[in-house]
C-alpha angles and dihedrals in degrees: 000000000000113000093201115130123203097206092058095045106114078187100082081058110112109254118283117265118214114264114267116224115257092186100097081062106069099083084048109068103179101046088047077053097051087042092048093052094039103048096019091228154072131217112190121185120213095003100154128016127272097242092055094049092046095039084065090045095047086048096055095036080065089061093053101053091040078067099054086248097119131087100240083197085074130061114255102240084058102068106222111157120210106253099200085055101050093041076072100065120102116233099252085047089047093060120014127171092003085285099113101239133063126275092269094059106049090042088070101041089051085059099062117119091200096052092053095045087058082081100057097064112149085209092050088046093055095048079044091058105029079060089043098038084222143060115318122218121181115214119247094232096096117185124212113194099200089180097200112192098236120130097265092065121124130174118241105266127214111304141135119235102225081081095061096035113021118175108104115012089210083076122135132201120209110206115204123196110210096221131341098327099184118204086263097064096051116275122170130283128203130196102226120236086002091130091069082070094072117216122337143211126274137221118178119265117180090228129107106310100018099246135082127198115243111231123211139150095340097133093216136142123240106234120196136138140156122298121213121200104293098027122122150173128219123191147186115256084254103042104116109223131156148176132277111230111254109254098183114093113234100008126126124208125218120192140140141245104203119165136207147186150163113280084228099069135068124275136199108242098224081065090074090052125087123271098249130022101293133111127239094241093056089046096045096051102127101015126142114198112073088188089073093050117080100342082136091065095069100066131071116236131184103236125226128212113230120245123211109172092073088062082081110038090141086164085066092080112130 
């Protein structure tokens, strides 16, 4: 007997439409406000410049190749795992944490001053307030998605992010790629005016977060392209997106999950934790800048508990 289950089937959705740039918006508020609402999300070309994306990249494909899990035969900036190395991993090092690289690893991009500025972009802020019409904060859990090519690897499959972070639903998250990430090796997808569905039902998925939105009936366009160095997307907490799965042998992809939302609204408090089971003390050891640690620690935000008991509302199907 066939598995197969219709509601969950992204295939009945109509065919992905390439993303539209949001960037010509941007001296004009209120139309970048009527696209946001309408689509759920935002594609900008050329955002940041390209030496501040690939002096991130650089930084974490160090890493990388501080831990044996490069091809020396490649060049660094290229991304090509060794295979051999990685073929040793066990399954729980492979992918800890849903990051895609052992402990270690993580340990050491999470400590990185310059991966935690990115954040802190005058330029991001503004777009941040000009969508919240107040004060934008990013929250401190920063996410790096170091997409290694080993066995144990998954895409991301369709989710929306409020399960995973709660708080205000009016959150947005900014995903960054860390270098051209074409649709081949794995960008995001996201599933256009999906948001306007509220919050859908889950079924388990063994890719990165556990849970996977089921689709029905929504009516709604995939939307993907190809993102050069300093492209990014920015979406609403409910606003279904996924990953394409990576088609070129050997690559790995580097991106980022940064969130942000209006210092009026409620937040979760784990969102305010590390991601990973570090401390900020132990992250923050050599830093320079003093403005990046605890600025969270100045407002006064009204707290949410997390609850997990809408992460499986499988009623909640169509």
């Amino acid at each position: 007997m066939s598995d197969h289950n219709p509601l969950r089937d992204t295939a009945l959705m109509p065919a992905s439409r390439m993303f539209e740039d949001a960037t010509p918006l941007l001296e004009q508020p209120e139309k970048l406000l009527e696209r946001a609402n309408e689509k759920g999300y935002l594609f900008f070309k050329g955002f940041f410049s390209k030496e501040s994306i690939i002096q991130v990249r650089k930084a974490i494909l160090m890493i990388l190749q501080e831990q044996g899990l490069l091809d020396a035969r490649h060049p660094l900036m290229s991304g090509y795992a060794d295979q051999e190395a990685l073929d040793r991993l066990s399954e729980e090092d492979a992918n800890w944490n849903g990051v895609g690289v052992p402990y270690e690893v993580y340990l050491a991009v999470q400590k990185l001053e310059i991966f935690h500025a990115m954040t802190h972009d005058p330029k991001l802020l503004a777009l941040y307030e000009t969508l919240f019409g107040a004060r934008a904060i990013p929250h401190p859990r920063n996410i790096a998605r170091v997409m290694v090519p080993h066995r144990f690897a998954h895409a991301t499959p369709p989710h929306q992010d409020f399960l995973h972070i709660q708080g205000d639903y009016d959150t947005w998250t900014c995903w960054i790629p860390l270098g051209d990430v074409s649709r081949e090796l794995g960008g995001l997808s996201i599933l256009e005016g999906s948001h306007k569905a509220g919050l859908l039902g889950v079924t388990s998925n063994p890719g990165a977060g556990g849970l996977e939105s089921i689709l029905c009936g929504l009516g709604c366009e995939w939307a993907e392209g190809d993102y050069e160095t300093g492209d990014f997307v920015t979406f609403h907490s409910l606003t279904v997106h996924k990953a394409l799965p990576n088609q070129q042998p050997g690559r790995v992809r580097l991106s980022c999950d940064f969130r942000f939302q209006s210092v009026e609204h409620p937040i979760e408090h784990a969102s305010l934790l590390p991601h990973g089971p570090f401390t900020w003390e132990e992250l923050y050891e050599g830093w320079q800048r003093e403005d990046l640690q605890y600025y969270w620690q100045q407002e006064k935000f009204e707290y949410t508990t997390f609850d997990e008991s809408i992460r499986w509302q499988k009623d909640k199907i169509c």
